[in-house]
VEXKOL-207458 format. One record per residue (C-alpha): residue in three letters; chain; z, x, y. Coordinates in steps of 0.25 Angstrom, whole numbers, plus 5000, padded with zeros to 4 digits. Layout:
<pts>
["ALA" "A" [Z X Y]]
...
</pts>
This chain:
<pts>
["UNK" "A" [5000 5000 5000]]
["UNK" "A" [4997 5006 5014]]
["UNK" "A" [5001 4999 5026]]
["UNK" "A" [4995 4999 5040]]
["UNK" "A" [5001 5008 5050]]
["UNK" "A" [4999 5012 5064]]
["UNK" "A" [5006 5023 5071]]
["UNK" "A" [5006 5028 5086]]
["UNK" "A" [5015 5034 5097]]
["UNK" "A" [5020 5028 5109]]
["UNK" "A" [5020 5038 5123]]
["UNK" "A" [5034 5039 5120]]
["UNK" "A" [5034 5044 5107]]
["UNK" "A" [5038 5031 5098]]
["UNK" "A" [5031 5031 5086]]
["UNK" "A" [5024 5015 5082]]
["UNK" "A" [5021 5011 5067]]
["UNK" "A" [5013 4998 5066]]
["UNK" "A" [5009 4992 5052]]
["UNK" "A" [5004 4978 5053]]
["UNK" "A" [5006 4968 5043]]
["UNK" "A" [5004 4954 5044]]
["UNK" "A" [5008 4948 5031]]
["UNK" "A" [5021 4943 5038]]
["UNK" "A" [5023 4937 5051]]
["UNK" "A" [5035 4948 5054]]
["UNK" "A" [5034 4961 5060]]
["UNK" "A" [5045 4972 5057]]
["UNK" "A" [5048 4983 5071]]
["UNK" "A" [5054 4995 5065]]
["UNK" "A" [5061 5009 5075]]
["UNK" "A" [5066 5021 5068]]
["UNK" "A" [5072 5032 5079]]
["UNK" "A" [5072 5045 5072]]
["UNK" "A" [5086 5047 5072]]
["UNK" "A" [5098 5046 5061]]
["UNK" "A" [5111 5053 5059]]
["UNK" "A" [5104 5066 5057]]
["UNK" "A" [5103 5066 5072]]
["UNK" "A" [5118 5064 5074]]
["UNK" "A" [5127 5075 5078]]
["UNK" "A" [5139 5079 5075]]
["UNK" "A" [5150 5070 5079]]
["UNK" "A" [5141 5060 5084]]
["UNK" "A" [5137 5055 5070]]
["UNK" "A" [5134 5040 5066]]
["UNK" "A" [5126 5037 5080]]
["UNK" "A" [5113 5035 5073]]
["UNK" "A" [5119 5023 5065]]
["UNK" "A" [5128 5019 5078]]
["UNK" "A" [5115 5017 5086]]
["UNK" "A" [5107 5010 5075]]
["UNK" "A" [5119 5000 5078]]
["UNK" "A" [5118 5002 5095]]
["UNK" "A" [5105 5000 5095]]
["UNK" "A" [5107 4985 5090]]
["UNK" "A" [5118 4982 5102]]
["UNK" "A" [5107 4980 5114]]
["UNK" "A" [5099 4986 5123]]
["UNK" "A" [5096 4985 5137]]
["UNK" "A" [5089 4970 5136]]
["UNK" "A" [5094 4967 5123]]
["UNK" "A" [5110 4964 5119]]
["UNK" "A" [5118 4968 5109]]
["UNK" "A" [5114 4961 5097]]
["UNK" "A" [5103 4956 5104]]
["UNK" "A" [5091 4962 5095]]
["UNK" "A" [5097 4957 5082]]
["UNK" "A" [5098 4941 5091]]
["UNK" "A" [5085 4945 5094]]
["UNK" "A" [5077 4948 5082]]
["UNK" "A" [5083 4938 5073]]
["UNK" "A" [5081 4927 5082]]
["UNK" "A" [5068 4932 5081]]
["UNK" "A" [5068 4931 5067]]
["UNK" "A" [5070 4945 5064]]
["UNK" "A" [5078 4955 5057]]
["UNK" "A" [5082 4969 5063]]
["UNK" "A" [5092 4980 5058]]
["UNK" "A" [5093 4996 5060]]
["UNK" "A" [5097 5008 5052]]
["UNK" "A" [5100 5021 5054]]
["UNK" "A" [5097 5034 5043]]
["UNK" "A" [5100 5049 5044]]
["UNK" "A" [5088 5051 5050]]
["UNK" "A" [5084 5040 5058]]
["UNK" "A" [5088 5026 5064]]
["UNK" "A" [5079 5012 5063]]
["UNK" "A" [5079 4997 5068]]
["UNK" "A" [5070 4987 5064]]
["UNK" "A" [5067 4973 5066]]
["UNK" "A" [5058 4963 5059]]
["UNK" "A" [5054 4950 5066]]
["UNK" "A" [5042 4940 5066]]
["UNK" "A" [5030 4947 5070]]
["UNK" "A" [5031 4939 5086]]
["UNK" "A" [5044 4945 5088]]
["UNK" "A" [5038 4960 5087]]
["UNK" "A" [5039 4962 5102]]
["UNK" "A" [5055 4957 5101]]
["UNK" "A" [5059 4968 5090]]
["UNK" "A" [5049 4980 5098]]
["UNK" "A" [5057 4975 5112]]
["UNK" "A" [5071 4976 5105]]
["UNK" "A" [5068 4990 5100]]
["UNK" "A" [5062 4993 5110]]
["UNK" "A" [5073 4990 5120]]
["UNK" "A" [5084 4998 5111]]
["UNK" "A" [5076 5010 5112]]
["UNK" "A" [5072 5010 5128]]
["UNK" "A" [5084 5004 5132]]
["UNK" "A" [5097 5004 5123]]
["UNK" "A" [5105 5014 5134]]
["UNK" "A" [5107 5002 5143]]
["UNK" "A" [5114 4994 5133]]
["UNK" "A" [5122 5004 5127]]
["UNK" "A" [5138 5002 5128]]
["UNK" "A" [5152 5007 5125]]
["UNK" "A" [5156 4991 5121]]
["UNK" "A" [5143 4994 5110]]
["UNK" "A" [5146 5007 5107]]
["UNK" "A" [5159 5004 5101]]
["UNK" "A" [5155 4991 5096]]
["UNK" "A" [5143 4998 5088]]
["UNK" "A" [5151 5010 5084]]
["UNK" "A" [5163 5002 5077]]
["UNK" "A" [5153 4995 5071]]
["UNK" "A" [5146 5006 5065]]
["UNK" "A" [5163 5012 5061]]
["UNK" "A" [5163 4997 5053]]
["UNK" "A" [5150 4999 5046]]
["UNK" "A" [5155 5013 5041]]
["UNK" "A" [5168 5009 5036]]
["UNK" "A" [5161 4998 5030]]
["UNK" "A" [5149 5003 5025]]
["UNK" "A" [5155 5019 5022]]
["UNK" "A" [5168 5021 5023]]
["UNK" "A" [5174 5009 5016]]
["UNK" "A" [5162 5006 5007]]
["UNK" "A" [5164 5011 4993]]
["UNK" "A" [5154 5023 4992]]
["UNK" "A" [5149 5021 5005]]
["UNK" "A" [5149 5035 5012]]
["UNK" "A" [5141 5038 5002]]
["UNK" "A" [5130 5040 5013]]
["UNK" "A" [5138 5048 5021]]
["UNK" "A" [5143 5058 5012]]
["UNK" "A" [5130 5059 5003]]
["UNK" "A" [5123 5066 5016]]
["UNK" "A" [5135 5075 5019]]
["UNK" "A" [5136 5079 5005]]
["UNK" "A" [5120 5083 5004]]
["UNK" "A" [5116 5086 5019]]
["UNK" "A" [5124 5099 5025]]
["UNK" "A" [5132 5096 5035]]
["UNK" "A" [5123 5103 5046]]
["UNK" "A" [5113 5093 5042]]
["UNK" "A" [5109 5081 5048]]
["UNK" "A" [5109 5072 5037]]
["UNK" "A" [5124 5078 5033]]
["UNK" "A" [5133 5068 5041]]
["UNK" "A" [5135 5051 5041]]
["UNK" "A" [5125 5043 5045]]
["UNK" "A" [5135 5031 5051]]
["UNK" "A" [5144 5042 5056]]
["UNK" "A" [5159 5045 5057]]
["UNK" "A" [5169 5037 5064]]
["UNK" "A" [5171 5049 5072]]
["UNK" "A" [5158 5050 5076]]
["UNK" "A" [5155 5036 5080]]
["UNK" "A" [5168 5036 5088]]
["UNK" "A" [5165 5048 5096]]
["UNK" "A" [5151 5040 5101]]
["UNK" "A" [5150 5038 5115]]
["UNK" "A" [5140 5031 5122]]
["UNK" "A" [5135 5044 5128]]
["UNK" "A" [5132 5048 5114]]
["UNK" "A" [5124 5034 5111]]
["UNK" "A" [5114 5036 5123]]
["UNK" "A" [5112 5049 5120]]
["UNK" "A" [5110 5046 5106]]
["UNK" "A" [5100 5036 5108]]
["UNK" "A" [5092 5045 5121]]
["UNK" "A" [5090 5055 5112]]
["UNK" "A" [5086 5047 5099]]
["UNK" "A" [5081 5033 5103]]
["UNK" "A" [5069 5034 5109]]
["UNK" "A" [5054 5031 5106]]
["UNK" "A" [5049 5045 5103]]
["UNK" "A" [5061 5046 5092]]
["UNK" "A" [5057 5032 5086]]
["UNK" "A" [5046 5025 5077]]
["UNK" "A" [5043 5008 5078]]
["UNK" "A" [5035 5004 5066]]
["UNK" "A" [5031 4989 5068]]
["UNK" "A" [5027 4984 5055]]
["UNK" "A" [5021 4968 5051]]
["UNK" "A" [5014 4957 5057]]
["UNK" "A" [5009 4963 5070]]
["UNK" "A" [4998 4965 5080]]
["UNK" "A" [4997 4981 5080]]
["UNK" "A" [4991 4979 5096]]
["UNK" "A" [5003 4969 5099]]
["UNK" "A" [5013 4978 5093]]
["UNK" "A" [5009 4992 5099]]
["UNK" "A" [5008 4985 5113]]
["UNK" "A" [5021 4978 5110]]
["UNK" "A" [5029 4994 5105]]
["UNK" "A" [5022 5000 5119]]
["UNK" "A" [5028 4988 5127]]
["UNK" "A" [5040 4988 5122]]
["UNK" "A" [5044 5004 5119]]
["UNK" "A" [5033 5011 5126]]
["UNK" "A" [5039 5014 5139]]
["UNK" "A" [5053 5020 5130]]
["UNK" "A" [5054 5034 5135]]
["UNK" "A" [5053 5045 5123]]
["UNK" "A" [5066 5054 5124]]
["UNK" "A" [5069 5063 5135]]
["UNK" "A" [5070 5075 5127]]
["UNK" "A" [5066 5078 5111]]
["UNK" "A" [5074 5072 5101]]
["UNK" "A" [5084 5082 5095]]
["UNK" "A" [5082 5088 5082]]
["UNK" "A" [5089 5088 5069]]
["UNK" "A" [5096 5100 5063]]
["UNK" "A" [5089 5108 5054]]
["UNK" "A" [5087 5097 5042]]
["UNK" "A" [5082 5106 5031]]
["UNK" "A" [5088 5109 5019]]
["UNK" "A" [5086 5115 5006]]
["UNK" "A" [5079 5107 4995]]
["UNK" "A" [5093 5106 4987]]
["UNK" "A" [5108 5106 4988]]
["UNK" "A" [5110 5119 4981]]
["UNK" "A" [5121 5115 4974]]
["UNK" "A" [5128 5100 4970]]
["UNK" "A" [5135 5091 4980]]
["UNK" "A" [5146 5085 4977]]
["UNK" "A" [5157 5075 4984]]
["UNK" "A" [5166 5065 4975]]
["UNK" "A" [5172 5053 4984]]
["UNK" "A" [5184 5046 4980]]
["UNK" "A" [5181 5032 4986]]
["UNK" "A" [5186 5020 4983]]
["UNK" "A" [5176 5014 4974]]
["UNK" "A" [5177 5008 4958]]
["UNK" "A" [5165 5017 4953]]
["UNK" "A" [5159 5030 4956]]
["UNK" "A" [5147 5030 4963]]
["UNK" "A" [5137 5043 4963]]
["UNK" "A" [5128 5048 4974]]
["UNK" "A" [5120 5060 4969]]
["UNK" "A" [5110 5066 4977]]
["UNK" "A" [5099 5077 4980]]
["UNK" "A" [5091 5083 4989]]
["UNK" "A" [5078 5079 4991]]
["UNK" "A" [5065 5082 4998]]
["UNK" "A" [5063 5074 5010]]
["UNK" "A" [5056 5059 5011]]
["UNK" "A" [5042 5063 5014]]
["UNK" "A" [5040 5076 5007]]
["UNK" "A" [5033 5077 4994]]
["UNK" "A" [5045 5079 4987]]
["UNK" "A" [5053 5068 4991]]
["UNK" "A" [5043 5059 4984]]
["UNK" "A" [5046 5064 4971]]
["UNK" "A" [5061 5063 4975]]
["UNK" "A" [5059 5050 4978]]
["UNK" "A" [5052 5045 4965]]
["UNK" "A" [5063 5053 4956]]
["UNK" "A" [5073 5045 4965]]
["UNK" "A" [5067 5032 4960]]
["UNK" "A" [5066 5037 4944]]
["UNK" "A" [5081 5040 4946]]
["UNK" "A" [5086 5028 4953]]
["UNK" "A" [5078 5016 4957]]
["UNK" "A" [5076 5005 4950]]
["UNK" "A" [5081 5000 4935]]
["UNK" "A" [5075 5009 4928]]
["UNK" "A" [5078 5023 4935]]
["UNK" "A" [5085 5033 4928]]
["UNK" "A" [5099 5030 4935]]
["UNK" "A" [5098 5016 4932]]
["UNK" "A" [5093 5016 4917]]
["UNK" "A" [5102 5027 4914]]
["UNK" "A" [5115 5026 4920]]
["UNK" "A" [5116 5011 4922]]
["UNK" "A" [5107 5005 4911]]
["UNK" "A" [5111 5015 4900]]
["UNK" "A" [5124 5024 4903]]
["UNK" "A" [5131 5013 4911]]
["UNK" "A" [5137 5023 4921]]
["UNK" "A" [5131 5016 4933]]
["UNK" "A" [5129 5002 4941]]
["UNK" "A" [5120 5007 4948]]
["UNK" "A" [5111 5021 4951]]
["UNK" "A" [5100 5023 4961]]
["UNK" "A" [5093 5035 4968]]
["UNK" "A" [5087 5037 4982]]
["UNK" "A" [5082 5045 4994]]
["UNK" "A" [5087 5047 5010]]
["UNK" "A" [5073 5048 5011]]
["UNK" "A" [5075 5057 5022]]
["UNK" "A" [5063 5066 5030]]
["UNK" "A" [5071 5078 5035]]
["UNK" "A" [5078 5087 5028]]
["UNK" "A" [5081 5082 5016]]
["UNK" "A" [5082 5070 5006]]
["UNK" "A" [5092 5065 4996]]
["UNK" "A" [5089 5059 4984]]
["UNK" "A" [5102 5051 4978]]
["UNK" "A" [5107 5046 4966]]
["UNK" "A" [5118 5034 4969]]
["UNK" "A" [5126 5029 4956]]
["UNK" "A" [5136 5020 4955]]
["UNK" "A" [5144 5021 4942]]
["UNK" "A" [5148 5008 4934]]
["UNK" "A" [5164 5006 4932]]
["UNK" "A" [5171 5015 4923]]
["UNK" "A" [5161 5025 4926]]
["UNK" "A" [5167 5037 4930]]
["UNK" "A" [5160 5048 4942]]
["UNK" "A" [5159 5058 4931]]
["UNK" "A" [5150 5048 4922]]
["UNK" "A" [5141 5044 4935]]
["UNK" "A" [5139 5057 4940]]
["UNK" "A" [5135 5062 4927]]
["UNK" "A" [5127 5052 4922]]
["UNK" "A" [5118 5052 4936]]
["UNK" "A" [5118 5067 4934]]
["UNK" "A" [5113 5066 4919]]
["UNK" "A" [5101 5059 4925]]
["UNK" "A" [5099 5067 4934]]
["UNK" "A" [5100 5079 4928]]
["UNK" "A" [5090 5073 4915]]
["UNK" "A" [5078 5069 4926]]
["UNK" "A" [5079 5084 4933]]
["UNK" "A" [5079 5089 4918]]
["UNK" "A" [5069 5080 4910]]
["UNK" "A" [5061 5075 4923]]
["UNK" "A" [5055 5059 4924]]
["UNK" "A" [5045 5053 4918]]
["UNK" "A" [5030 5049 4923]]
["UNK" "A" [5035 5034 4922]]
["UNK" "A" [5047 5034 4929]]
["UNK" "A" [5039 5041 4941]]
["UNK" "A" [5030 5032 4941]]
["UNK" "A" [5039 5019 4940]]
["UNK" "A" [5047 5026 4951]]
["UNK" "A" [5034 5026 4960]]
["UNK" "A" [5031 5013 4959]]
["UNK" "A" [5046 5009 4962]]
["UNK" "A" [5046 5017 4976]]
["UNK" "A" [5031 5012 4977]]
["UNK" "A" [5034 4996 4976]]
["UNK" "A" [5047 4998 4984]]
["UNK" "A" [5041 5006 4995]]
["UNK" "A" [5027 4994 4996]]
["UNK" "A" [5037 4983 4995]]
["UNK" "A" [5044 4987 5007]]
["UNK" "A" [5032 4987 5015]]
["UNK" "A" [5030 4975 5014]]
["UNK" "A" [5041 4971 5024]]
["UNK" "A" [5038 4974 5038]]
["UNK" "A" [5052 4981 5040]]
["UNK" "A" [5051 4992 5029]]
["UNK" "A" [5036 4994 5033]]
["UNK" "A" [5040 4996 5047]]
["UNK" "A" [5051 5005 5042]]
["UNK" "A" [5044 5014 5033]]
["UNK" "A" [5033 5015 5045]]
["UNK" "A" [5044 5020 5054]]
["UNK" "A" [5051 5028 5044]]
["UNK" "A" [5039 5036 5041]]
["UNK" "A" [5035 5036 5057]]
["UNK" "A" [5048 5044 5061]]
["UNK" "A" [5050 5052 5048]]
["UNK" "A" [5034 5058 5046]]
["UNK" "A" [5029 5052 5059]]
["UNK" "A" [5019 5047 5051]]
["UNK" "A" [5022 5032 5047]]
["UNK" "A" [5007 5032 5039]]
["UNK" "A" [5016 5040 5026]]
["UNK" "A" [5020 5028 5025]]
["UNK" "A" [5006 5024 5017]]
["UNK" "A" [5008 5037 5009]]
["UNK" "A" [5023 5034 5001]]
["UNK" "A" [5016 5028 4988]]
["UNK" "A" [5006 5038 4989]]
["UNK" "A" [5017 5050 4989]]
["UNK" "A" [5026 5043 4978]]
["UNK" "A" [5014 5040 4969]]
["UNK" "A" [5011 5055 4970]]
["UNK" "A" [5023 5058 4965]]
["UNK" "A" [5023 5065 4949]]
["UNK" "A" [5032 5067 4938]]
["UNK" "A" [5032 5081 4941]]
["UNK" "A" [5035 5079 4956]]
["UNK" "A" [5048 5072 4952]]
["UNK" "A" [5053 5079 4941]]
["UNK" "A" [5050 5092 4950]]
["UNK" "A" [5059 5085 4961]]
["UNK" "A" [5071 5083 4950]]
["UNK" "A" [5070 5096 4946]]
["UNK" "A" [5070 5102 4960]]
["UNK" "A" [5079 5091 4965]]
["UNK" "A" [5090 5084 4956]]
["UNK" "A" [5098 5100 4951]]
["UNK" "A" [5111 5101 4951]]
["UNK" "A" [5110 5111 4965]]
["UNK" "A" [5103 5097 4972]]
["UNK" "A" [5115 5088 4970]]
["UNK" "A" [5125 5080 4978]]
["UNK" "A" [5136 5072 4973]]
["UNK" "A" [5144 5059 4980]]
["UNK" "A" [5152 5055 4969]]
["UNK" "A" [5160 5042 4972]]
["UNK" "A" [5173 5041 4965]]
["UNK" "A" [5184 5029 4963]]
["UNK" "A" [5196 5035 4971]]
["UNK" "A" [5205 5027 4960]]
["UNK" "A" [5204 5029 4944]]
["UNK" "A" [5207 5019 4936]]
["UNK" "A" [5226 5020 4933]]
["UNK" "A" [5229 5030 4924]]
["UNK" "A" [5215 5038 4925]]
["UNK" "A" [5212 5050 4936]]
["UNK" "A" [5206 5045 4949]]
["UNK" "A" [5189 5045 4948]]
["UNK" "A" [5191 5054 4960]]
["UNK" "A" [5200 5063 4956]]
["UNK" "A" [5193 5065 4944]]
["UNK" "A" [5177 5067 4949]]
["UNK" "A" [5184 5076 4964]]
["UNK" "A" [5191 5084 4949]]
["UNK" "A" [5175 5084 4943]]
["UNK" "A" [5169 5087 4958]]
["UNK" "A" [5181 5101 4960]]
</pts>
């Protein structure tokens, strides 16, 4: 399947995706700035996400709240997100409310500053306190993503330190900080608009230069990352146990890995899939369908462009299974596809997954306007789009079983072991007994 897409520059450097599509009356509005938390510093960490959040609380002709009042009364959805490496907002609406969603991006971006107070400041930043204890800190498992990244990216790296920040850090923001943050990141020549279903390309390209072409582009260059690069493997095995309080161990094992774009990463990818998607990958048939040592076992990618990639391993063990009887059952698998390799067949049905999950979500306007942006800001080229079934189904037995030798040794390995802090009366503590193991 290849999709229609046009691609050009406004004069003040934002970058315009359009793929028309008239099979549905909607039309989806998509703007990733290329910045994350990689492009935090030290004690300032967590703004990325705190300004996904800011940036919904008004600008200078819209209220607080008002963009959400707006765009479903218009019969619209909208949401943002916020990664390592960058932050996006979407919005998809009938296709005669483009203009409304383009206007209301359009006014965040030129004109949030004038809006900006210290009542939403402290409103915003409490919330986003709230969502990490709710979501981290009192979630069983769930600094997972926080300490994964520190226990596989130095601590000099950008990728190293919490993506929704620490208290600390979020209490020291000032609304100094915020305007600065978003002069130097939130501005056209840092940001892609992909528009992407039922539209007139001429309407819509004179519609994005009303609306955003008289946004000035930065004052000065957008500051760069630290050095990102990295060797291709750890060097030796990672490892962290965490007593938390949870009724079963829960296993995240992960590897270094090329990073999304490159050859390599493709081959990655597919292994990824042989290992963990779907009923009949390795994990699943063998440790929850045969052994019984876990509910549930998946793989996947960060799918990150710069520096490097992880591919993980996520296992949940079943109850009575101990950490020891996880960890070693997802090693044994692990260890017999780096020593015996994969078959012919389980690369091809792993291509056809990826291949069906990645067409279906083109369908949707949203994910298509995604994708477009997500390949726009990443490669600045959001034609590689058309090339992804291409480069999987190019993709070898040799090329993967390479990768797993190269990439799944014991000196590529890192280690999150979640652990019941409490035992079962009479027997030692699961933590006491996998931190004894880990020493």
């Amino acid at each position: 399947m290849r999709i229609p897409i046009e691609s050009y520059r406004l004069s003040n450097g934002l970058v315009v995706t359009l793929s028309e599509d008239h099979r549905a009356p909607i039309v989806a509005v998509n703007l990733w700035y290329r910045v994350g938390s990689a492009n935090e510093r030290l004690g300032r960490t967590g703004f990325a996400h705190l300004f996904e959040h800011m940036l919904f609380q008004g600008s200078e002709h819209v209220q607080a709240n008002e963009h959400f009042e707006l765009i479903q009364r218009a019969g619209g959805t909208l949401n943002g997100s916020t990664w390592l490496d960058r932050t996006n907002y979407y919005e998809t609406v009938p296709s005669n409310e483009l203009a409304l969603a383009l206007w209301l991006e359009a006014d965040r971006m030129g004109a949030l500053l004038p809006a900006m107070t210290q009542q939403k400041l402290d409103t915003q930043r409490d919330v986003v306190k709230n969502e990490r204890r709710w979501s981290m800190d009192n979630q069983p498992y769930g600094t997972w993503s926080e300490r994964l990244p520190a226990l596989t990216y130095p601590p000099t790296h950008p990728f190293h330190h919490s993506l929704i920040g620490s208290m600390e850090d979020l209490s020291a923001a000032s609304l100094e900080d915020i305007a600065q943050f978003f002069s130097t990141f939130y501005r056209p020549d840092n940001a892609v608009l992909s528009i992407a279903g039922d539209f007139e390309p001429a309407q819509a390209r004179a519609l994005v230069e009303q609306h955003f072409g008289a946004i000035p582009r930065g004052a000065s260059p957008v500051p760069p990352l630290a050095d990102m690069t990295l060797p291709p493997r750890f060097g030796a095995t990672h490892r962290e146990v965490v007593p938390d309080t949870v009724m079963v161990p829960r296993l995240f094992l992960a590897f270094r890995a090329p990073v999304f774009g490159s050859d390599e990463y493709y081959a990655g990818s597919v292994l990824g899939a042989i290992l963990g998607l779907g009923k009949s990958s390795r994990l699943q048939r063998v440790l929850v369908r045969q052994s019984e040592i876990a509910s549930e076992a998946t793989a996947f990618t960060f799918d990150l462009s710069q520096g490097a990639d992880l591919l993980v391993i996520d296992a949940t063990a079943r109850p009575e299974v101990s950490s020891d009887a996880l960890e070693a059952g997802v090693t044994q698998v692990v260890d017999a596809v780096r020593r015996d390799g994969v078959t012919g067949a389980e690369v091809e049905r792993a291509i056809a997954l990826i291949e069906t999950a990645f067409v279906t979500s083109l369908q949707s306007a949203g994910e298509r306007a995604d994708k477009l942006s997500m390949f726009a800001a990443m490669f600045d080229d959001p034609r590689l789009l058309n090339e992804q079934t291409d480069r999987y189904r190019a993709v070898t037995v040799e090329r993967v079983n390479a990768f797993a030798r190269e990439r799944l040794g014991t000196d590529n390995r890192a280690v999150l072991l979640y652990v019941p802090k409490h035992g079962e009366e009479g027997e030692p503590d699961e933590a006491e007994a996998a931190s004894g193991a880990a020493r």
